[in-house]
Legacy VTK file of the C-alpha trace (Angstrom):
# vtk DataFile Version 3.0
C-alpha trace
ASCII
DATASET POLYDATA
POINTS 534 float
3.353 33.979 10.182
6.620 32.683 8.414
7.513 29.202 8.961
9.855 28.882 12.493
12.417 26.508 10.588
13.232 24.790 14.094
10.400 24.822 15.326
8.970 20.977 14.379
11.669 18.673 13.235
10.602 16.777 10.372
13.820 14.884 9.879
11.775 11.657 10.948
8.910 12.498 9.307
10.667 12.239 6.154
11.203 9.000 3.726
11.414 7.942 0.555
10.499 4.589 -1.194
13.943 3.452 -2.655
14.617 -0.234 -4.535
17.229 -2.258 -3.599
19.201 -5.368 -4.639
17.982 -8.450 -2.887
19.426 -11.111 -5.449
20.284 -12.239 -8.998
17.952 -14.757 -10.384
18.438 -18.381 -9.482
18.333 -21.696 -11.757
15.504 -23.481 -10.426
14.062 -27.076 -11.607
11.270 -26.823 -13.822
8.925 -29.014 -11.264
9.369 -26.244 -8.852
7.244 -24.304 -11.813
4.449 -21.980 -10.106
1.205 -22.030 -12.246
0.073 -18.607 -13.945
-2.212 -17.234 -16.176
-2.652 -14.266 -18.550
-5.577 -12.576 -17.585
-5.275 -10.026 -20.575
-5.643 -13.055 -22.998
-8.552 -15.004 -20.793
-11.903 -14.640 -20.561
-12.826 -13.497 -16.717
-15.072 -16.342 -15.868
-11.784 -18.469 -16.758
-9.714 -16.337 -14.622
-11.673 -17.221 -11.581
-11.634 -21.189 -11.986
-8.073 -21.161 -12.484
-7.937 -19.606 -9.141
-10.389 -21.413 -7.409
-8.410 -24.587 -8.895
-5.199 -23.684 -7.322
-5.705 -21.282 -4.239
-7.084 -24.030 -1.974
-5.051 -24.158 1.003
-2.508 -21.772 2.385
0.313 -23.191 0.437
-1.156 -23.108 -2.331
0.239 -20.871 -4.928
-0.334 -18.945 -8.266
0.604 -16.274 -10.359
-1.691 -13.915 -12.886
0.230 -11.831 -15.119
-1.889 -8.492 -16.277
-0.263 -6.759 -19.197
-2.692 -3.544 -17.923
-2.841 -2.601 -22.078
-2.575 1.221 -22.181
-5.639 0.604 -24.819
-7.821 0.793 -21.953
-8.098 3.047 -19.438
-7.087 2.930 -16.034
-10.903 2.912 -14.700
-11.426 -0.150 -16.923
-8.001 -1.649 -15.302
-9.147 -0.994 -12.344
-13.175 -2.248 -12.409
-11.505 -5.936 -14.091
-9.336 -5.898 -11.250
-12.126 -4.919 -8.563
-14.765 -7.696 -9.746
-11.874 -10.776 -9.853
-10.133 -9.941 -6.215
-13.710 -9.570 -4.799
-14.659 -12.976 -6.006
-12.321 -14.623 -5.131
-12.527 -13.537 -1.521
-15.919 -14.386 -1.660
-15.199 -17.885 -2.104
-12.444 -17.270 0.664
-9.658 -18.505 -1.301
-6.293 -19.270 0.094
-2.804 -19.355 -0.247
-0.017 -17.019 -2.250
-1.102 -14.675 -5.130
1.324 -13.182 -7.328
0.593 -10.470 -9.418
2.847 -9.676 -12.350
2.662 -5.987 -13.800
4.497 -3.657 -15.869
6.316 -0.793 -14.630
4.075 1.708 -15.537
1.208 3.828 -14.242
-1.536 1.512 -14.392
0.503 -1.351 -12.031
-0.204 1.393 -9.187
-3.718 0.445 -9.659
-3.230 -3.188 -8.594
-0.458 -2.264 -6.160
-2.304 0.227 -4.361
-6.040 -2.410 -4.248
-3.810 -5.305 -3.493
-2.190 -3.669 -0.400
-5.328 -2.273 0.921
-6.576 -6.080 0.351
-4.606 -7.608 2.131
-5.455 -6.054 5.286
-8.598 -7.337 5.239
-8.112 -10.645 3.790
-5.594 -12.528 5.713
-5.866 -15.912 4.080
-4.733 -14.309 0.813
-1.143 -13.590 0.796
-0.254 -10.888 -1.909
2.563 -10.128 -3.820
3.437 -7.813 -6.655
6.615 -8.320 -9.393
7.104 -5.745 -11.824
8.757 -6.227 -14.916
10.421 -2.969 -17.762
8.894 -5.421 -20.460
6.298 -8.024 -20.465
6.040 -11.155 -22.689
4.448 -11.228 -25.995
0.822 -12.629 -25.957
1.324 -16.357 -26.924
5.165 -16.327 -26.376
5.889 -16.263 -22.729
10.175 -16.776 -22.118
11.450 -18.985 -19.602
12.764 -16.557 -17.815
9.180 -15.321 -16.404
8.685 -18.735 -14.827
12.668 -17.901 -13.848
11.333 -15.001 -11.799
8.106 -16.585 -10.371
10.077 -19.561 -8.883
12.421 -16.901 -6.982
10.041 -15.003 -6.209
7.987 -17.851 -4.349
11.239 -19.866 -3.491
13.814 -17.721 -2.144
12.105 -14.030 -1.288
8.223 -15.378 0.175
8.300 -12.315 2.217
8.814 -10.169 0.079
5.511 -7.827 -1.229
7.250 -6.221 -4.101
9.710 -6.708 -6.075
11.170 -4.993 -9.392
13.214 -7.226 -12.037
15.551 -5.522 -13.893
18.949 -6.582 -15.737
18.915 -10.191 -13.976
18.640 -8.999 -10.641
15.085 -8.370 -8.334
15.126 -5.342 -6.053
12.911 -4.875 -3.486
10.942 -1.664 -1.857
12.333 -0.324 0.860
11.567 2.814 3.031
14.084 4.709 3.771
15.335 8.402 5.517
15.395 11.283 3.269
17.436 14.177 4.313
16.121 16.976 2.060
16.524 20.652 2.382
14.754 23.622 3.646
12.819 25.921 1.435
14.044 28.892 2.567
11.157 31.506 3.512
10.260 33.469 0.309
11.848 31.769 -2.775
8.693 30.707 -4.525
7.579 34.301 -4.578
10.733 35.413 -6.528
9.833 32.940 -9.313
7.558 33.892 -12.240
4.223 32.595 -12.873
1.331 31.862 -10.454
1.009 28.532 -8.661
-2.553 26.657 -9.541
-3.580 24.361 -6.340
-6.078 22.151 -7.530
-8.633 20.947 -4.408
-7.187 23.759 -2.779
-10.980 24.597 -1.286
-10.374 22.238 1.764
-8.381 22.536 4.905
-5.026 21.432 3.265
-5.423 23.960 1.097
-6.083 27.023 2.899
-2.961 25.722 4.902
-1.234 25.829 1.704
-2.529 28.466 0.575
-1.497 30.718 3.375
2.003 28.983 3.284
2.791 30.185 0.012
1.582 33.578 1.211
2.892 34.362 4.393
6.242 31.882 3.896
6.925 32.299 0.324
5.809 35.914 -0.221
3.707 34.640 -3.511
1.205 37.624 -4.052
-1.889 36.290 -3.005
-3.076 37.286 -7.811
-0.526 34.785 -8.330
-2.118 31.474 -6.327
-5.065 30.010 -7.852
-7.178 27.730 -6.037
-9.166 25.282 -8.780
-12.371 23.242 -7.760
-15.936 23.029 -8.926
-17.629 25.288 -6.692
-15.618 28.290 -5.500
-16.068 28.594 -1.610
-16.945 31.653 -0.053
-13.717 31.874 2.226
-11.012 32.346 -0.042
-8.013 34.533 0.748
-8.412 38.093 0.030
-6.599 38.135 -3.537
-6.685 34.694 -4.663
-7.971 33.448 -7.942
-10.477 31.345 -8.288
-10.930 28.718 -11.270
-13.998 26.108 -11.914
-12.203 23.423 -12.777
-14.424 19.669 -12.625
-11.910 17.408 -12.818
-14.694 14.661 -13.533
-15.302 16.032 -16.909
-12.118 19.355 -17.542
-12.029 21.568 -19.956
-9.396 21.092 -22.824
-6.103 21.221 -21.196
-5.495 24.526 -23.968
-8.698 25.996 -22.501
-7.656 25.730 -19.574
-4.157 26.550 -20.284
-5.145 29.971 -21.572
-7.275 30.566 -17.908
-4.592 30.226 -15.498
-1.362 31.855 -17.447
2.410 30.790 -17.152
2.485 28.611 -13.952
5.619 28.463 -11.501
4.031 24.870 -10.169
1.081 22.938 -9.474
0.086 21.212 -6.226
-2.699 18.321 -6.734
-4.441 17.915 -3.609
-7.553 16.963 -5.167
-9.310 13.146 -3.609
-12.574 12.235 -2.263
-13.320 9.394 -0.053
-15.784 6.317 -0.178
-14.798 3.696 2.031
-15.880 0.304 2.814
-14.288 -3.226 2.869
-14.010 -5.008 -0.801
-16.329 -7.435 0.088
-19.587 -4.397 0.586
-18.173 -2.572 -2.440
-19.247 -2.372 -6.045
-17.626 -1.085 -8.979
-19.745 2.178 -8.774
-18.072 3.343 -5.919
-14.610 3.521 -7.822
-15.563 6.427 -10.460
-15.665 9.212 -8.208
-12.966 7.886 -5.931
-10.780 7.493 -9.041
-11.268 10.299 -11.375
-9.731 13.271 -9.065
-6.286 11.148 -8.643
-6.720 9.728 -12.740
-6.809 13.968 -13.699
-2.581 13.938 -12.811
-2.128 13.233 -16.183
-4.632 15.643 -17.275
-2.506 18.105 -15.367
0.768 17.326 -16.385
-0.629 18.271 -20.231
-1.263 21.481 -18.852
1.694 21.903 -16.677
3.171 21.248 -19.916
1.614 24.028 -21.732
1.934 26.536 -19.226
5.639 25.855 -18.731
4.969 24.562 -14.934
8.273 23.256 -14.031
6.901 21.049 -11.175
3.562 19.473 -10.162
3.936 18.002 -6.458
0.939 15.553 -5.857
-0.925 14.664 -3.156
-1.028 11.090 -2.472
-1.668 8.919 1.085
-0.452 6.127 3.225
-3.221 4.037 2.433
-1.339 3.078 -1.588
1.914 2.786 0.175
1.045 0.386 3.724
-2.112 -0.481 2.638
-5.665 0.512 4.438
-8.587 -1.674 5.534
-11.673 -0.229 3.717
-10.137 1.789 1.541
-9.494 -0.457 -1.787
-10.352 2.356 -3.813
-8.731 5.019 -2.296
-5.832 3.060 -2.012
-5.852 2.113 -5.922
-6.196 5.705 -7.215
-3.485 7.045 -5.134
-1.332 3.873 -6.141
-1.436 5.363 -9.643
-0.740 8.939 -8.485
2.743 7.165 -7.339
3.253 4.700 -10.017
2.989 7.531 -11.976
5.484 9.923 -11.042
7.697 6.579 -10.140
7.373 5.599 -13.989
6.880 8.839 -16.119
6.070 8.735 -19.703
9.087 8.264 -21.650
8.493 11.170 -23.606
10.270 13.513 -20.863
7.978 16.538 -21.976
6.219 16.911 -18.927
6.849 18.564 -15.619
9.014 16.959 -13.278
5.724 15.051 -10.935
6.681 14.295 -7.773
4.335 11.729 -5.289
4.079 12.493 -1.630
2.654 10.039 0.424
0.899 11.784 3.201
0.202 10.625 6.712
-3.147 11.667 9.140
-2.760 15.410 9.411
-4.341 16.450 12.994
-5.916 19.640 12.757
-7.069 19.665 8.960
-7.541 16.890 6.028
-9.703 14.295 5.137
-8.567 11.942 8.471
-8.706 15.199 10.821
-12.379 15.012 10.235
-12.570 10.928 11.282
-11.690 10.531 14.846
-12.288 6.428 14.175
-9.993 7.155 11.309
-7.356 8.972 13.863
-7.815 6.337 17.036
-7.398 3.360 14.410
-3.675 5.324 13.213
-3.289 5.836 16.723
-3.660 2.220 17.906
-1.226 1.542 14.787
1.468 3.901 16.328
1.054 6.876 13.994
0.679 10.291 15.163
-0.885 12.689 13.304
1.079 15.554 11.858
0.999 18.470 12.970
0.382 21.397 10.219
3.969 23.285 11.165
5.985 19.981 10.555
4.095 18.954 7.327
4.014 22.070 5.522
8.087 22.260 6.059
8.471 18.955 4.978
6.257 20.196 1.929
8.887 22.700 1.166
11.551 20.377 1.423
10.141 18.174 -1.350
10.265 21.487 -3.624
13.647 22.609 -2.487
15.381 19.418 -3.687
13.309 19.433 -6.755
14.197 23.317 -7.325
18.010 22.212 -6.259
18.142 18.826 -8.405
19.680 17.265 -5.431
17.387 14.195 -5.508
16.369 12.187 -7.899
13.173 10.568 -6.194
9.510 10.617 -7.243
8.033 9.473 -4.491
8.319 10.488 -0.944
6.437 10.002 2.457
5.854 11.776 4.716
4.299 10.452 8.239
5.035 10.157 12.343
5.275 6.874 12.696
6.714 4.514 15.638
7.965 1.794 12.908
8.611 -0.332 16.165
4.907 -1.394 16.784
4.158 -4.521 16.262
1.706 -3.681 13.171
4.925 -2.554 11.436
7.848 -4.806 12.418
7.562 -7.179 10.387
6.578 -5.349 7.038
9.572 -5.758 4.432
9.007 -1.886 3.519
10.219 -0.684 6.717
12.647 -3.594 7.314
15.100 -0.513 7.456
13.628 1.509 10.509
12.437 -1.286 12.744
13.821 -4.600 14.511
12.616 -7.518 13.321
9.206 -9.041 14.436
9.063 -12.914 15.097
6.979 -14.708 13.061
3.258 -15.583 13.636
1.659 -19.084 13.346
3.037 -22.218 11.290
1.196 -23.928 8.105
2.088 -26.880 9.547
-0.396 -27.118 12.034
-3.055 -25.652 9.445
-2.939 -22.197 10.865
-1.792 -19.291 8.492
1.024 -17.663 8.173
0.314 -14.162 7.577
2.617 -12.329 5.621
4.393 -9.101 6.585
2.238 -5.869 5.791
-1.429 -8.118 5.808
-3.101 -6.038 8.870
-3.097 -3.581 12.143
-2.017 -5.011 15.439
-2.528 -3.863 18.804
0.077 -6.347 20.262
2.773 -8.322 20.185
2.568 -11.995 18.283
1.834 -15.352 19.683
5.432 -17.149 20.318
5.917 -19.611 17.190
4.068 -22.477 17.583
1.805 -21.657 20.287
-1.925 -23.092 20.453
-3.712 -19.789 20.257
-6.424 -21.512 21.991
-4.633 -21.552 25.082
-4.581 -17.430 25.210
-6.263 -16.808 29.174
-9.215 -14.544 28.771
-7.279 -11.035 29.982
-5.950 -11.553 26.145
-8.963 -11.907 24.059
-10.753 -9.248 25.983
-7.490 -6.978 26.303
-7.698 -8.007 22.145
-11.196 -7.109 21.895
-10.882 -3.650 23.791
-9.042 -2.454 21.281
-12.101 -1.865 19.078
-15.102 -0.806 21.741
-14.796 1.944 23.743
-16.622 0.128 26.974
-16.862 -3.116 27.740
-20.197 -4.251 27.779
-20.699 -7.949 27.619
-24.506 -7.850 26.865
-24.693 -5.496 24.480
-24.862 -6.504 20.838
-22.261 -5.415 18.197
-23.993 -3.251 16.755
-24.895 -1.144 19.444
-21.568 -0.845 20.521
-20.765 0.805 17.338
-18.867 -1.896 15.355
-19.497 -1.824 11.524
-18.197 -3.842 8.661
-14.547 -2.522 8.432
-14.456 -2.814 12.384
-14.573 -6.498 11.760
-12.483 -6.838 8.600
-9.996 -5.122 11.058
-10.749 -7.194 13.715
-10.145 -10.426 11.439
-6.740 -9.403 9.934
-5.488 -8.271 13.597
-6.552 -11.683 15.116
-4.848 -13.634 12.388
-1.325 -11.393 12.689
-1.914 -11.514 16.339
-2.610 -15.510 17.691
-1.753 -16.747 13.873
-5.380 -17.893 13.263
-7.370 -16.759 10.645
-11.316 -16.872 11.069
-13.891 -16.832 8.716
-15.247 -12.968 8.387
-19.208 -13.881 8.531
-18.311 -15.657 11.783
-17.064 -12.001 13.248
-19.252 -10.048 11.649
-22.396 -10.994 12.962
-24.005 -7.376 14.329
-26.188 -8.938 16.363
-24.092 -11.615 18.498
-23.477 -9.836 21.904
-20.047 -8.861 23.024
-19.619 -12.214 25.494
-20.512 -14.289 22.263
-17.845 -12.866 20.531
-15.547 -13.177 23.280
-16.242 -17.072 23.464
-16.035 -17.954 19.970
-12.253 -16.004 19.428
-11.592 -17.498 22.895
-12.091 -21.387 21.221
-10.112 -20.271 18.478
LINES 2 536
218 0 1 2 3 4 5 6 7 8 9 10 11 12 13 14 15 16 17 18 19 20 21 22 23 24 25 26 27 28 29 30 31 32 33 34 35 36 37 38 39 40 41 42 43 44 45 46 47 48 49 50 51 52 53 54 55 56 57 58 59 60 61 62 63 64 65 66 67 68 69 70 71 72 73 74 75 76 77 78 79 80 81 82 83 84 85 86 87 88 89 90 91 92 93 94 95 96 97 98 99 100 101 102 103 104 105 106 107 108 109 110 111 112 113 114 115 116 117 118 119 120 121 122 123 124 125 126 127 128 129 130 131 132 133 134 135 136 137 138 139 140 141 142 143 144 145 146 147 148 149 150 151 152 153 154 155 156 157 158 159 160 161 162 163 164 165 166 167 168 169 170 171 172 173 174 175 176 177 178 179 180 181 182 183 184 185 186 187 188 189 190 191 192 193 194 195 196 197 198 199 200 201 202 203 204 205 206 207 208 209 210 211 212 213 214 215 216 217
316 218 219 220 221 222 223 224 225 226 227 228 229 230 231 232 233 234 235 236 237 238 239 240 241 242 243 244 245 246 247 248 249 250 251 252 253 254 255 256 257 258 259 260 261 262 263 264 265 266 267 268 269 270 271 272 273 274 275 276 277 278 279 280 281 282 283 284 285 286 287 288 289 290 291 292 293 294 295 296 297 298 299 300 301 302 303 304 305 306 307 308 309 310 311 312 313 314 315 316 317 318 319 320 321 322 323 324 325 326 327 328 329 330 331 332 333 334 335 336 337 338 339 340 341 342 343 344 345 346 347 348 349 350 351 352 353 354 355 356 357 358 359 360 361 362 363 364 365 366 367 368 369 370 371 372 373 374 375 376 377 378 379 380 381 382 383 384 385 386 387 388 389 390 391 392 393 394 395 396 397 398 399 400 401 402 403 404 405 406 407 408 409 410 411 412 413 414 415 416 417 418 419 420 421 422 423 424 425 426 427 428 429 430 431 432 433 434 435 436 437 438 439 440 441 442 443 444 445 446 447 448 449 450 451 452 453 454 455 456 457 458 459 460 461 462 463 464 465 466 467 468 469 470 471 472 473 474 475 476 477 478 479 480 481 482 483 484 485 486 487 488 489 490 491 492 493 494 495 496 497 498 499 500 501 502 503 504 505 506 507 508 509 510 511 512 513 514 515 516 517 518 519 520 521 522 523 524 525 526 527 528 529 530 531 532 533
């Protein structure tokens, strides 16, 4: 059945990720210098003591600038990046981390592992600058320790921030007001329409969109994946495509014909929290989101005039357990928010999807759905997202917006958990501010973690909080309370308690060491106590 155009409002389900002006760069004294390295040009081993030198306390500070050399490939990028971050929050560093990065694909890498980072690591507070040009090796200008000292002196908050032409922008999230696809129009167009992933529940939905709503004969839609399942639609073309290890973008070219537009919904999952990961759980996680650019060669030889990606929530707010997830769609967006300058490539748009209810990679993980719940998301529902699909391709059809990137999600930006995030400083009132570094707690920054309730009043000794709050806190993540029972048997695992660490710090402004949470076998009362003395 066609698309009921009223029938689920996506006006709020719509956003886009838009940069704007938050200040021209200040003249700062050169003691208010912030220390930084160039981890291109230093050995890795060197990297980590000039971190563990400098991020000892929580206002501490310090800077690494990663030129993210297009000599290597993103995977490399991405393992250097992996094995630094994870040791130095196994040696529980503190304080601010700046990353510096180029405005290019591979910074979505570090953007998308950094955000998913920090909500599990609450003692590290993590921000991203992007610059249109980096320093020569050797010759660094004054004007990057310019930018570093505003950054750290007059926008802390701040997560990321772009410098361009004297002035640093900032992300924000904001309402898009796109069109409707109106029922049909992708059927009139020549050439077929290659979904790639298109064997999972997202895809059938998609599938039968462009069927039943857009009147695309079922010859024209080809569904590419490595093992072709045995419920296509009646009609549609099926094409053995291994995105691990393609064909020749020609080769495959000459398979699928002229193409009207690709959708990339390919992704696979293979969570866990940074500090139970190793670097052989990236490949796989990275290489089906890496294959965009694999794509775009052969949108580019089959005249595709579009290729709409699928991207997630997790690269854009960040996702406990999901560092690698997170950093593969982070280049999915950095790469259709920084194209090649070449300009011979389809026009590659990012969407940034929320939970999907009845199909999708979350639809399958009801901890996955409760935790968005408990966040204030609600998952979409298939009507709503598949219009707001079709918006994306009307204004790219239309040329009546210019953005990349989109998102789309049901969110209640008035929880707590997203209040005080700088991203969304547009759609929600302010949150007040959690802890004080004065008294040795941590200030967590905006965007670091899930909450499931409101923040301690500034300056509060969290270890006054009565009972009713640590167990109203702790409720959260079992489904019965059971005082006796251990952890483990109550079903927590290892990104329960990452969770449970970064909530606790946003929540009473303390942050806790990890291996004091996680301990599987401590009973529910002896977790009680020990948050209840902090």
């Amino acid at each position: 059945p066609r698309l009921a155009q009223g029938a689920d409002s996506s006006a709020r389900l719509t956003y886009e990720p838009r940069w704007v002006p938050v200040g021209a760069l200040a003249q700062r004294p050169a003691r208010d210098t912030v220390p930084w390295i160039d981890v291109d040009g230093t050995d890795p081993a060197a990297c980590l003591r000039f971190l563990r030198g400098r991020l000892t306390h929580p206002e501490a500070t310090a800077a690494l600038l990663c030129r993210l050399s297009p000599l290597r490939t993103p995977s490399q990028h991405c393992a250097d990046l992996f094995i630094l971050l994870k040791a130095a929050v196994e040696e529980d560093l503190r304080g601010r981390l700046v990353f510096v990065l180029p405005a290019r694909d591979n910074a979505g890498l570090v953007a998308g592992m950094t955000r998913s980072v920090a909500q599990e690591e609450p003692g590290l507070r993590l921000q991203r600058v992007y610059l249109p040009e980096l320093p020569d090796v050797g010759d660094p200008p004054d004007w990057l320790d310019r930018i570093l000292r505003d950054v750290v002196s007059d926008h802390p908050r701040e997560v990321d921030l772009l410098y361009r032409d004297g002035m640093l922008l900032a992300q924000r999230l904001l309402p898009a007001a796109l069109p409707d696809l109106p029922s049909g129009i992708l059927g009139r167009r020549a050439g077929s329409y290659l979904l790639t992933g298109g064997t999972g529940g997202i895809g059938r939905m998609v599938t039968d969109w462009l069927i039943h709503d857009q009147d695309v004969d079922p010859s024209r839609v080809i569904v590419a994946g490595r093992k072709e399942p045995g419920d296509l639609r009646r009609g549609v073309r099926f094409c053995h495509l291994d995105l691990a290890c393609p064909p020749t973008p020609e080769g495959f070219a000459e398979q699928t014909g002229p193409l009207a537009g690709i959708v990339h919904l390919a992704g696979a999952l293979d969570d866990g929290i940074l500090r139970n990961l190793d670097v052989s759980r990236f490949p796989a996680v990275l290489a089906p989101k890496l294959a965009l650019a694999y794509l775009a060669e052969v949108g580019r030889r089959t005249a595709a005039p579009w290729i709409v990606a699928f991207s997630s929530t997790s690269s854009l707010l960040g996702a406990a357990g999901q560092a690698n997830y997170a950093a593969a769609n982070g280049w999915v967006d950095a790469r259709a928010m920084w194209p090649p300058p070449t300009g011979a490539e389809p026009y590659v748009v990012s969407i940034n999807w929320g939970s999907w209810g009845e199909v999708g990679m979350a639809a399958r993980d009801q901890r996955a759905l409760a935790t968005a719940r408990r966040n204030g998301e609600a998952p979409l529902r298939s009507g709503a997202a598949l219009r707001a699909f079709g918006q994306v391709i009307a204004a790219i059809l239309a040329g009546t917006s210019g953005g990349r990137n989109f998102a789309v999600c049901d969110v209640d930006w008035r929880q707590p958990v997203w209040s005080d995030l700088p991203l969304v400083s547009a759609l929600s009132a302010p949150a007040p501010t959690v802890g004080s570094p004065a008294d040795g707690r941590v200030d967590v920054p905006p965007g670091t973690g899930p909450s499931d309730g409101s923040a301690a009043p500034k300056g509060a000794d969290p270890s006054t909080a009565s009972g009713d709050e640590i167990r109203s806190f702790l409720s959260a993540y079992v489904h019965r309370w059971e005082p006796t029972k251990r952890l483990a048997d109550l079903g927590l695992d290892s990104l329960d308690f990452a969770r449970m660490r970064s909530d606790f710090a946003r929540k009473f402004g303390r942050d806790v060491a990890l291996a004091a949470i996680a301990r599987p076998d401590q009973s529910l009362s002896d977790l009680y106590a020990f948050l209840s003395e902090q």
